[in-house]
C-alpha positions, -999 to 999 in steps of 0.1 A, spaced: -28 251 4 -38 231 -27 -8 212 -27 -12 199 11 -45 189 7 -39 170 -25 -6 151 -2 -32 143 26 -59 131 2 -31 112 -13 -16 98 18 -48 89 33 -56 69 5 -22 54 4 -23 43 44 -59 47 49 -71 15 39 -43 -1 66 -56 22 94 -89 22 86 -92 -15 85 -82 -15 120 -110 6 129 -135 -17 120 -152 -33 150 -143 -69 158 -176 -86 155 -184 -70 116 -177 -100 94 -165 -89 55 -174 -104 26 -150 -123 13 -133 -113 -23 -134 -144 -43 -120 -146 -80 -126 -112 -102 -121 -100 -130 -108 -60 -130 -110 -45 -165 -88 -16 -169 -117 0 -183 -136 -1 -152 -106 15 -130 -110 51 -117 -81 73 -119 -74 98 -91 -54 126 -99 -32 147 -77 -5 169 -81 21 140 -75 5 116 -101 -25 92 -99 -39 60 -80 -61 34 -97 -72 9 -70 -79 -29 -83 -92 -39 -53 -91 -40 -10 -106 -68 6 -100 -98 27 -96 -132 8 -106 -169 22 -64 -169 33 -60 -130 42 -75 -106 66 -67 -80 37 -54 -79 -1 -51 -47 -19 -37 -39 -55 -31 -4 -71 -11 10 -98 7 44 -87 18 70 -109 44 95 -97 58 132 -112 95 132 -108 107 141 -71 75 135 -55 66 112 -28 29 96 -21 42 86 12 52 104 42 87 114 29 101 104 62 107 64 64 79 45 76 68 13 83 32 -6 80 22 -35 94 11 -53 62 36 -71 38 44 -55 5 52 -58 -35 60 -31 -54 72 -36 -95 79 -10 -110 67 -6 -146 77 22 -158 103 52 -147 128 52 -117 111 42 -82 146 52 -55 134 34 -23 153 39 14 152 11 33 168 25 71 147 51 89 185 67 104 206 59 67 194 84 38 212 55 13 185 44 -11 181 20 -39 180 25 -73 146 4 -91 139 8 -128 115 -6 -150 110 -45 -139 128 -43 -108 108 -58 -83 108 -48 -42 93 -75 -15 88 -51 21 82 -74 51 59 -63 75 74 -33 99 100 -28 74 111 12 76 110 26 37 102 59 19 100 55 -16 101 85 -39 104 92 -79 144 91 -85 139 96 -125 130 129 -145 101 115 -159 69 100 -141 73 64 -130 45 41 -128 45 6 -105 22 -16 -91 16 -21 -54 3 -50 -37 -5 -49 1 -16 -85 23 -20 -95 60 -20 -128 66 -34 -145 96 -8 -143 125 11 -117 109 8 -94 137 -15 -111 162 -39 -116 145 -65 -144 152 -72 -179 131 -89 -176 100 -119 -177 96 -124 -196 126 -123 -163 145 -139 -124 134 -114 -105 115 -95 -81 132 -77 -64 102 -41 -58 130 -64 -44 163 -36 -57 186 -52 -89 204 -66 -88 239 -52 -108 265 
């Protein structure tokens, strides 16, 4: 039981701050990251059975309705997405800095590709993946999430509220 709760508090950490955004009513207006510093020293680790997350930062940008960056940490064999392929609709970086990050890339193909220390992965937005730890030790990468203006209807910005990917009304 442990285990399952530390995979959703993991995976709703992972997704949540796409879906969640999404929540957030039209008319709220965020405020704006501008240039920052994050010390490592000032990063909180969450632990879970798979690994750990340290969060840089989540916030919209004067160009984006969203930037995030984190640095994952994964045991060997485990997954801190659903281990079924997926897709978001955000656009995606993943380097890996440490370990062996195996990423499948076709929701109906289990093929998947091989990423070692410096390898770098771009996901476009919708793109099915699962990504798991393919080494036997823990690998480490960094994870940068964005959604641009437009991306996926998304109104002008800032001319208009941010909508964080509510589909528009017609």
């Amino acid at each position: 039981m442990k285990r399952r709760n530390r995979i959703a508090i993991f995976l709703a950490l992972g997704v949540g701050g796409v879906l969640a955004a999404s929540e957030l009513p039209a008319y709220w207006k965020p405020e704006l990251m501008g240039t920052r510093i994050v010390r490592a020293a000032d990063l909180r680790t969450i632990d879970s059975q798979e690994g750990s997350m340290q969060v840089y930062f989540q916030a919209p940008t004067s160009t984006l309705l969203s930037l995030g960056l984190r640095r994952v940490t994964m045991e060997p064999g485990l997954n801190p997405y659903p281990a079924r392929p997926h897709s978001q609709p955000v656009e995606m970086l993943l380097v890996v800095e440490k370990g062996v990050l195996e990423v499948q890339l076709k929701e109906d193909d289990p093929a998947t590709e091989r990423l070692e220390a410096g390898a770098a992965l771009f996901l476009a937005p919708n793109q099915w993946h699962a990504i798991k730890n393919g080494g036997t030790e823990p690998v480490t990468f960094l994870e940068m999430m964005w959604t641009s203006p437009g991306m996926n209807g998304e109104p002008d910005y800032p001319e208009n509220a941010v909508n964080w990917g509510r589909p528009r009304r017609q």
